[in-house]
ZAZA-29691 format. One record per residue (C-alpha): residue number from 0; chain; x, y, z. Coordinates in nm, 4 decimals, decimal comma. Example, Ala and Ser with C-alpha at 12.3 -4.5 7.8 and 13.67 -1.06 7.14 Angstrom:
! residues 2
PT    k  c        xx        yy        zz
PT    0  A    1,2300   -0,4500    0,7800
PT    1  A    1,3670   -0,1060    0,7140
END
This chain:
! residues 334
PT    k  c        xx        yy        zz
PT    0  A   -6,5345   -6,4076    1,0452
PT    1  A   -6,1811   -6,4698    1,1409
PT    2  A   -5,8284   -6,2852    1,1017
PT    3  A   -5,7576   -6,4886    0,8231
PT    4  A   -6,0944   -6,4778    0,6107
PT    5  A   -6,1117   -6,0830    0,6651
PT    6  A   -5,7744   -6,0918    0,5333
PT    7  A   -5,8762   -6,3190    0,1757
PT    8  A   -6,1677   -6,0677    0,1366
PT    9  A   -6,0431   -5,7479    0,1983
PT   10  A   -5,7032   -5,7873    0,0564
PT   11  A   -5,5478   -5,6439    0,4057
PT   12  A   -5,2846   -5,8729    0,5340
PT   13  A   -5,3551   -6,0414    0,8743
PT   14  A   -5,0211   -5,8110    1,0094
PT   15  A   -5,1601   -5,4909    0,9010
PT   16  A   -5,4988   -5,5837    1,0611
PT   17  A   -5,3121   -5,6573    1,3720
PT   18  A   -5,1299   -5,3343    1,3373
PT   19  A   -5,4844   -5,1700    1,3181
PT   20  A   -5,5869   -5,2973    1,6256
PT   21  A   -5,2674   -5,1960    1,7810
PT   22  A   -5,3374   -4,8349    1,7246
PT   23  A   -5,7270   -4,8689    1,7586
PT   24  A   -5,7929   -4,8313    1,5051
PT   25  A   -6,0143   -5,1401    1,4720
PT   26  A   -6,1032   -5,3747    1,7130
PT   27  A   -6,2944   -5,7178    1,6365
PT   28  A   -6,6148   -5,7168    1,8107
PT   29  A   -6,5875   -6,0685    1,9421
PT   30  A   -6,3889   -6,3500    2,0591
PT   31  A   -6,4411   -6,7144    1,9676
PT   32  A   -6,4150   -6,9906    2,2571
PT   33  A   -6,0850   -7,0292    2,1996
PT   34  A   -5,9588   -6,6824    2,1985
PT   35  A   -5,9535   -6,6290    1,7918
PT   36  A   -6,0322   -6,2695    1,6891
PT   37  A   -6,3850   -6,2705    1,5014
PT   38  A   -6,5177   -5,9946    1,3348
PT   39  A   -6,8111   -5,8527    1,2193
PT   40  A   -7,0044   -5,6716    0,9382
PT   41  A   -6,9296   -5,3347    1,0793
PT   42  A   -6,6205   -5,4548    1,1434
PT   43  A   -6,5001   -5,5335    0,7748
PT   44  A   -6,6885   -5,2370    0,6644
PT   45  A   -6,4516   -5,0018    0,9303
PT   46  A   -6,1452   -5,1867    0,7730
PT   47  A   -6,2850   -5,0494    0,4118
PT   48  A   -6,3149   -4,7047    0,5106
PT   49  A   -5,9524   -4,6882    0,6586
PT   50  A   -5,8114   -4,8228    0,3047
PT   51  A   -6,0273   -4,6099    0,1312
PT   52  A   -5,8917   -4,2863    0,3590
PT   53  A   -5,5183   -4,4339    0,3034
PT   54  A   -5,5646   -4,4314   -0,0475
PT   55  A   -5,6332   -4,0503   -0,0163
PT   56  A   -5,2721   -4,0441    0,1163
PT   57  A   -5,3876   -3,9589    0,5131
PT   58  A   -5,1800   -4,1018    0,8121
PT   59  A   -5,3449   -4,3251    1,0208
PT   60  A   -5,3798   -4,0871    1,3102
PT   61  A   -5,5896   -3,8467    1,0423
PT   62  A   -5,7658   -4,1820    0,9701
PT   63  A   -5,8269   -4,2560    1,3360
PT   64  A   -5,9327   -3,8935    1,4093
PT   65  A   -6,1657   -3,8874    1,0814
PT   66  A   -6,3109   -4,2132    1,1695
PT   67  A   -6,3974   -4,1240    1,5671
PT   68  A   -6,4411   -3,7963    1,5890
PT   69  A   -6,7855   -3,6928    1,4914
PT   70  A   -6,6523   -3,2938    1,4584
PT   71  A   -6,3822   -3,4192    1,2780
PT   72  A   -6,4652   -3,1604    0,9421
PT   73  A   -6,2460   -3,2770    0,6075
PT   74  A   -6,2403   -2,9926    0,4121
PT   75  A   -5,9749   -2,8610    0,5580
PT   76  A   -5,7427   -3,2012    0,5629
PT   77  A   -5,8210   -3,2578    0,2168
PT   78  A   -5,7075   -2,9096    0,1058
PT   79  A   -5,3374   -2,9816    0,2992
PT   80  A   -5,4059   -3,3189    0,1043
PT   81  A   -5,4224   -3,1097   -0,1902
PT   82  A   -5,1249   -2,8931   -0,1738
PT   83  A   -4,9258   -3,1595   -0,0701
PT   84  A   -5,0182   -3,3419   -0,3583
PT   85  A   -4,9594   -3,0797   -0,5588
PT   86  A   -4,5943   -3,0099   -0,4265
PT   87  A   -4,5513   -3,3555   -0,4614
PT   88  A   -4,6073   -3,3471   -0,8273
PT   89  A   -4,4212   -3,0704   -0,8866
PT   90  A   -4,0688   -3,2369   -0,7027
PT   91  A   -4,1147   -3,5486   -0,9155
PT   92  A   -4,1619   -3,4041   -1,2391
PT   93  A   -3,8828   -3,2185   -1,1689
PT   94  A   -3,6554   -3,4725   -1,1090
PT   95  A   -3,8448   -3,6625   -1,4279
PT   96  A   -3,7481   -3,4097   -1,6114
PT   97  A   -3,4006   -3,3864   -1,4614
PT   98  A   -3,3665   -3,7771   -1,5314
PT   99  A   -3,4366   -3,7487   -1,8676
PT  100  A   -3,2370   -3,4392   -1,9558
PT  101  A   -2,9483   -3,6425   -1,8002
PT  102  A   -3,0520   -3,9703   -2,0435
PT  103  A   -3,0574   -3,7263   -2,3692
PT  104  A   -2,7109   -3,6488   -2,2687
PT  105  A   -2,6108   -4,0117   -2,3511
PT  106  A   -2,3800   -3,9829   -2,0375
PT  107  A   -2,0681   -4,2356   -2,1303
PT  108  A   -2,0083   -4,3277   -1,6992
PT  109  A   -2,0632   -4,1694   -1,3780
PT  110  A   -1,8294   -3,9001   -1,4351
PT  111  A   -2,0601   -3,7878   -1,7289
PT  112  A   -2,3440   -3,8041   -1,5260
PT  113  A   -2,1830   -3,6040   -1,2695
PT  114  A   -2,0759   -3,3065   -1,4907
PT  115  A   -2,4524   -3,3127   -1,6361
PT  116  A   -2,6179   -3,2353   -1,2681
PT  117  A   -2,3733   -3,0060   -1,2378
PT  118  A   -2,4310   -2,8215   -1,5295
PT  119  A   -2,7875   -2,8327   -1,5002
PT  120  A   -2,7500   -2,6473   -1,1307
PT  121  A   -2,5157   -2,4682   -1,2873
PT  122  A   -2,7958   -2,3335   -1,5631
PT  123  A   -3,0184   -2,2572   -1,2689
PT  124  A   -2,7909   -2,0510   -1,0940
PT  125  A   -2,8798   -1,7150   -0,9059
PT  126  A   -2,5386   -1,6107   -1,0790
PT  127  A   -2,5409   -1,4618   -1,4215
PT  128  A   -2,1446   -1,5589   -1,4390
PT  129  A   -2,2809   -1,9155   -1,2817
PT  130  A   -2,5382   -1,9569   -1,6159
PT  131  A   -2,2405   -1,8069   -1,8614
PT  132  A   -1,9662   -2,0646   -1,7930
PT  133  A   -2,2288   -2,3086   -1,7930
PT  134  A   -2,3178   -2,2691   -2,1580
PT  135  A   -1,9183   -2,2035   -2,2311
PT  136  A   -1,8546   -2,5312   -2,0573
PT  137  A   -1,9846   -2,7205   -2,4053
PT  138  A   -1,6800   -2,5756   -2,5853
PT  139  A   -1,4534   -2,8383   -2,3217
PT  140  A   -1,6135   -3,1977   -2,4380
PT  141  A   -1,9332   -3,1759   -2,1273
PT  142  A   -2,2100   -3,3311   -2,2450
PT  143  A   -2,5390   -3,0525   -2,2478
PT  144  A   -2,8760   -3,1559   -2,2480
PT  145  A   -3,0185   -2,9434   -2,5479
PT  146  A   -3,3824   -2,9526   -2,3566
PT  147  A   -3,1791   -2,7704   -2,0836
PT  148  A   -3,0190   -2,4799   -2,3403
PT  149  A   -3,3673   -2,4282   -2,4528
PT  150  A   -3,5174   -2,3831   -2,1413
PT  151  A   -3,2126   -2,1514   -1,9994
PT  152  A   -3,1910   -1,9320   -2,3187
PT  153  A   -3,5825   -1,8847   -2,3529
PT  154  A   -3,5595   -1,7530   -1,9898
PT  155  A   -3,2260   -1,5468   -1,9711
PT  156  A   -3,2637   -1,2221   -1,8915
PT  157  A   -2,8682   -1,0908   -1,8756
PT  158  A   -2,7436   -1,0208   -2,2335
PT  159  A   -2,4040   -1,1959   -2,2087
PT  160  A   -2,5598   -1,5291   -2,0879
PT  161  A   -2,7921   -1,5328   -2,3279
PT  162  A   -2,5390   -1,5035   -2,6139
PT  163  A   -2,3363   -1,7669   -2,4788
PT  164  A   -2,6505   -1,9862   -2,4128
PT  165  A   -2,7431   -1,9143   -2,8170
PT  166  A   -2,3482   -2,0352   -2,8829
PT  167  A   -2,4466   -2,3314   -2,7213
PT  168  A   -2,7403   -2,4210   -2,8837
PT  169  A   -2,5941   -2,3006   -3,2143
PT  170  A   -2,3367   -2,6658   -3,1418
PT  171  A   -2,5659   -2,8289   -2,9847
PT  172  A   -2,6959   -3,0321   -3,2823
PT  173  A   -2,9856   -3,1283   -3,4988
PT  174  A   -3,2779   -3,1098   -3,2473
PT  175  A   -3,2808   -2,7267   -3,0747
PT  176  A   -3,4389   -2,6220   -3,4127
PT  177  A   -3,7606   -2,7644   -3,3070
PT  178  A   -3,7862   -2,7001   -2,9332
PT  179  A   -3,7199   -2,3293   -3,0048
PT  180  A   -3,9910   -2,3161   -3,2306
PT  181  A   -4,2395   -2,4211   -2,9238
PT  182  A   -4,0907   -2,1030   -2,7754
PT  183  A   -4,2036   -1,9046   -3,1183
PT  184  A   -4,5489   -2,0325   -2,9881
PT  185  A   -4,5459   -1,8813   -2,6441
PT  186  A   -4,8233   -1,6269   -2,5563
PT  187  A   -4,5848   -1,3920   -2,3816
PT  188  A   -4,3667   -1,1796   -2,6586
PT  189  A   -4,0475   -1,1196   -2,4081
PT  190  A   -3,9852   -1,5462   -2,4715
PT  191  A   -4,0714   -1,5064   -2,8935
PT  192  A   -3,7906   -1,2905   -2,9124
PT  193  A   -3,5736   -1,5370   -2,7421
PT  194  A   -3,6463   -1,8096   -2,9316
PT  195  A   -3,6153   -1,6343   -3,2542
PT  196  A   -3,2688   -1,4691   -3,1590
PT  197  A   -3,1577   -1,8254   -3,0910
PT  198  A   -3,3104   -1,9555   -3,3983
PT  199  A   -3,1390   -1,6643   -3,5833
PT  200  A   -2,7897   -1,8052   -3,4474
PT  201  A   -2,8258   -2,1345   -3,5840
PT  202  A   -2,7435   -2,2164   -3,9628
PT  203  A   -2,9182   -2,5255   -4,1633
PT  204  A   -3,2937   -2,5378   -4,3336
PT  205  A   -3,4989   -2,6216   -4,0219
PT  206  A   -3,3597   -2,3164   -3,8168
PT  207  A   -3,4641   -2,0934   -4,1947
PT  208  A   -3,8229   -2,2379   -4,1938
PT  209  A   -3,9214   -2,1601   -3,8000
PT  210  A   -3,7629   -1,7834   -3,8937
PT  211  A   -4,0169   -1,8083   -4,2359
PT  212  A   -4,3359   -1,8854   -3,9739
PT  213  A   -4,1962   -1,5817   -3,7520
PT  214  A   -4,2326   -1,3003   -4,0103
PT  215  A   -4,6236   -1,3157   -3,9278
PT  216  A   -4,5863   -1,2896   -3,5427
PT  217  A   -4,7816   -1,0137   -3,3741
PT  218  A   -4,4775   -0,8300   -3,1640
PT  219  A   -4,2789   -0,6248   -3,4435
PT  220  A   -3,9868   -0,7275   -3,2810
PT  221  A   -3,9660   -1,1033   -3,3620
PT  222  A   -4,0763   -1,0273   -3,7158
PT  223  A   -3,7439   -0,7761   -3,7189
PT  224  A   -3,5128   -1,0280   -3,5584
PT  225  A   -3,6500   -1,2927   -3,8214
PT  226  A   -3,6459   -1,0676   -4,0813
PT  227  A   -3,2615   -0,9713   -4,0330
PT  228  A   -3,1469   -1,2895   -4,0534
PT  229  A   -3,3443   -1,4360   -4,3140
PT  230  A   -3,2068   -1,1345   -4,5176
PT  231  A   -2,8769   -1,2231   -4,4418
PT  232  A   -2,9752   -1,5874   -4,5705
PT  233  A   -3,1147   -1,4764   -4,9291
PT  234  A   -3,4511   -1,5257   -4,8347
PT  235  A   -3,6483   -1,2966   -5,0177
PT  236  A   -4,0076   -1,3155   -4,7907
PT  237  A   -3,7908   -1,1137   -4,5753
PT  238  A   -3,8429   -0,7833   -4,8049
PT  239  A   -4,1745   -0,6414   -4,6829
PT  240  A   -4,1072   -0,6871   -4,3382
PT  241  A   -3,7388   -0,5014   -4,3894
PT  242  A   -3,8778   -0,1728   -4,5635
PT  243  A   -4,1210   -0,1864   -4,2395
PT  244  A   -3,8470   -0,1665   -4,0018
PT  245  A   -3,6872    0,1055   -4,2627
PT  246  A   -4,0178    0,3010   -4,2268
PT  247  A   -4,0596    0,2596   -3,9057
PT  248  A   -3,7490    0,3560   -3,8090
PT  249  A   -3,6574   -0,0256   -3,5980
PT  250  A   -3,3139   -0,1016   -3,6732
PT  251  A   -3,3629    0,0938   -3,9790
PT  252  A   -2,9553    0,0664   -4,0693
PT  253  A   -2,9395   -0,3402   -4,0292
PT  254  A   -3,2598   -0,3614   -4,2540
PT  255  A   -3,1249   -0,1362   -4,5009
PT  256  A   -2,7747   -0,3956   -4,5132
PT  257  A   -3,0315   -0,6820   -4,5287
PT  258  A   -3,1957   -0,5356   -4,8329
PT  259  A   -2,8716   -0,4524   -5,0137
PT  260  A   -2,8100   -0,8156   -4,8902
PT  261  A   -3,0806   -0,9329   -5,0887
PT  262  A   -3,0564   -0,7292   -5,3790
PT  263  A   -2,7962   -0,9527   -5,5513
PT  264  A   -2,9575   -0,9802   -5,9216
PT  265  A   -3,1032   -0,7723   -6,0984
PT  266  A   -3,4585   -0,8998   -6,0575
PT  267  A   -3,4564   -0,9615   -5,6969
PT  268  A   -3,2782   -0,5544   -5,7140
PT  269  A   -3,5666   -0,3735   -5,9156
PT  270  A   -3,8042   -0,5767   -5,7079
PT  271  A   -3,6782   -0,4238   -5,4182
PT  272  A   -3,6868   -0,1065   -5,5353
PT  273  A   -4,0088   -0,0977   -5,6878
PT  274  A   -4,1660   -0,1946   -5,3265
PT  275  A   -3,9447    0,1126   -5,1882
PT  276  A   -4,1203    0,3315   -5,4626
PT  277  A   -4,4824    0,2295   -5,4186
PT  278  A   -4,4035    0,2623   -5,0188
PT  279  A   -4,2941    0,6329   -5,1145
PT  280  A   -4,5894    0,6969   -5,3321
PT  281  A   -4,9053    0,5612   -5,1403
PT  282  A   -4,8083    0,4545   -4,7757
PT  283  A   -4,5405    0,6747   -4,6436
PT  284  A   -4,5967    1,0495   -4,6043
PT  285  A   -4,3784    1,1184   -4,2625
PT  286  A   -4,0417    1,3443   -4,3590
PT  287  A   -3,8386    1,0836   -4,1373
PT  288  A   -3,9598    0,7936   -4,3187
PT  289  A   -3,8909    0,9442   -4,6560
PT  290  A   -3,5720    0,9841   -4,5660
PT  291  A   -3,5082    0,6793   -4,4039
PT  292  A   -3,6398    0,4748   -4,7607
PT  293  A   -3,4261    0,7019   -4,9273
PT  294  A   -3,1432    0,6317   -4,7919
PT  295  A   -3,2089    0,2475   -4,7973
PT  296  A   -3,2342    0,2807   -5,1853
PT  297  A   -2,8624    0,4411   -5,2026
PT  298  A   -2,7735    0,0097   -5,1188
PT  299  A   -3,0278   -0,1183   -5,3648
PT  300  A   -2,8674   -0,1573   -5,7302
PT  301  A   -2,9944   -0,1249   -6,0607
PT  302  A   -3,2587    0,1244   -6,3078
PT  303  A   -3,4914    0,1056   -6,1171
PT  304  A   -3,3591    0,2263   -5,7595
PT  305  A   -3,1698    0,4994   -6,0348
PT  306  A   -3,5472    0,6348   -6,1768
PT  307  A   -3,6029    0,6621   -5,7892
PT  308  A   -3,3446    0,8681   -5,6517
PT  309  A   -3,3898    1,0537   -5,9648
PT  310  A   -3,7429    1,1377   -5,8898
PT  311  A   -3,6639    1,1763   -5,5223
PT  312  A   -3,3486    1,4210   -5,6525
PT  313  A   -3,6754    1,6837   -5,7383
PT  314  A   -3,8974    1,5861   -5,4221
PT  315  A   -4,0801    1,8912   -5,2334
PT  316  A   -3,9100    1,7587   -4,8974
PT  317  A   -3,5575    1,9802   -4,9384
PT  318  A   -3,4250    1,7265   -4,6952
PT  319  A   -3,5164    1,3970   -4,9409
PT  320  A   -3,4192    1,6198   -5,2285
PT  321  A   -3,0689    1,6896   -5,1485
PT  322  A   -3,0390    1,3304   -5,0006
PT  323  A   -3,1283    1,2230   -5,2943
PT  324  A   -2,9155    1,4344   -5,5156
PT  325  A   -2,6547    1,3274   -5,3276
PT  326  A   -2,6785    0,9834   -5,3765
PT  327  A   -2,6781    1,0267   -5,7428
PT  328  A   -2,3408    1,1412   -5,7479
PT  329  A   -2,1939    0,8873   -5,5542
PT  330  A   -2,3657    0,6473   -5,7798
PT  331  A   -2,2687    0,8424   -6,0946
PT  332  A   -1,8854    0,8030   -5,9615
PT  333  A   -1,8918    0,4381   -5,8926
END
């Protein structure tokens, strides 16, 4: 079969086949009369297994060496194949993902798209200062990628970046709401409490409903920070998981504000109070906790928190007594 029929059927160009033979890698087995490259079966079936090995991704030395050398082993090619592969992945999602952070952006010209690679490096910084003018830079008209916020501010470790990262976000519009609450659904705890901190800083109904779904998480401390600010936003499912944090002594003072917070009628206020007394009668019997619920009641208004302290004013703990008692009088003078 000639150059050019080997080329129809195997769908290797007649150059490429002469760039094969150039290397050696294959060599027609015969020459017609008048000098014409002719090749055979095993021939054509040689050109197959070097597009088969390209389409692995090896060089064609690997392919030559693979192909001739009978303790030529592949395991150990294909692994490198493997990693590289793998590394090769990696770089081009990453820049996928870079691409598209810079399209959400809605860059206006070049300049835009400038200032967005820049704040994305910027985000990955080694620098803690680095990350926090980053997420400041949104206050001065740079367009942020609100993927990239999420990302940083589920990650951020340092305190001050992470409140200006949650500033950020808290401007950043509509859609941050949503890809927080995928970090709500992360199996490590440390990220949880990221998300709902961040969720915590932004106002509107979709922010309120991921904090809602967060009162039932597993770590105590995401069902606190959820529970503080949906206290803060009338939200009354907050309630049970407040007079935990008062019994359990977790930012006992901020759930105590929450509750007074809360306690703005006088339903929602003996409510409240009624949960404080059944958590005094049947599930609290630690001195510190008694004291810690009733204290909390001293911010709750209304008869019923009154009967309470009242009760409470006579309790066999001196220390709750007294409190108590205490708290009576500066109710009687108000």
């Amino acid at each position: 079969m000639l150059i050019g029929e080997v080329a129809r059927r195997s769908g290797v160009s007649a150059r490429m086949l002469r760039h094969y033979e150039s290397l050696g890698l294959v060599r027609p087995s015969e020459r017609t009369g008048s000098g014409y490259r002719e090749y055979r079966a095993d021939d054509i079936r040689r050109i197959f297994h070097i597009e088969s090995l390209r389409s692995l991704g090896l060089s064609l030395r690997e392919i030559g060496r693979a192909l001739d050398d009978p303790g030529f082993a592949p395991s150990a090619l294909v692994g490198d194949l493997v990693r590289q592969t793998r590394d090769r992945i990696a770089a081009e999602t990453e820049l996928l993902t870079r691409l598209r952070r810079i399209e959400a952006a809605d860059p206006a010209g070049w300049e835009d798209v400038l200032q967005v690679v820049a704040l994305l490096q910027a985000l990955g910084s080694q620098s803690a200062d680095a990350r926090q003018r980053a997420a400041l830079s949104s206050g001065d008209g740079v367009p942020v990628p609100v993927e990239a916020l999420v990302e940083a501010v589920l990650s951020e470790t340092e305190p001050n970046v992470a409140g200006a990262l949650r500033w950020a976000l808290a401007r950043s519009g509509e859609g941050a709401p949503a890809l927080l609450a995928e970090g709500l659904g992360s199996p490590v705890a440390a990220v949880r409490r990221r998300a709902v901190q961040s969720l915590a800083a932004m106002p509107g109904g979709a922010a309120t409903a991921h904090l809602r779904d967060a009162l039932t998480d597993a770590d105590a401390a995401v069902r606190g920070h959820a529970a503080l600010a949906l206290g803060t936003r009338g939200v009354a499912e907050a309630v049970p998981t407040l007079i935990d944090m008062v019994v359990e002594g977790r930012n006992d003072t901020d759930a105590a504000d929450a509750l007074s917070e809360l306690a703005t009628d006088t339903v929602t206020a003996d409510q409240i109070a009624a949960t404080f007394v059944d958590r005094l009668a049947h599930a609290t019997n630690e001195a510190p906790a008694r004291g810690r619920l009733t204290q909390a009641l001293a911010g709750i208004p209304g008869t019923t928190a009154s009967r309470a302290l009242v009760e409470l004013s006579h309790d066999e703990d001196r220390a709750v007594s007294l409190t108590a008692a205490y708290l009576l009088q500066l109710r009687d003078a108000r």
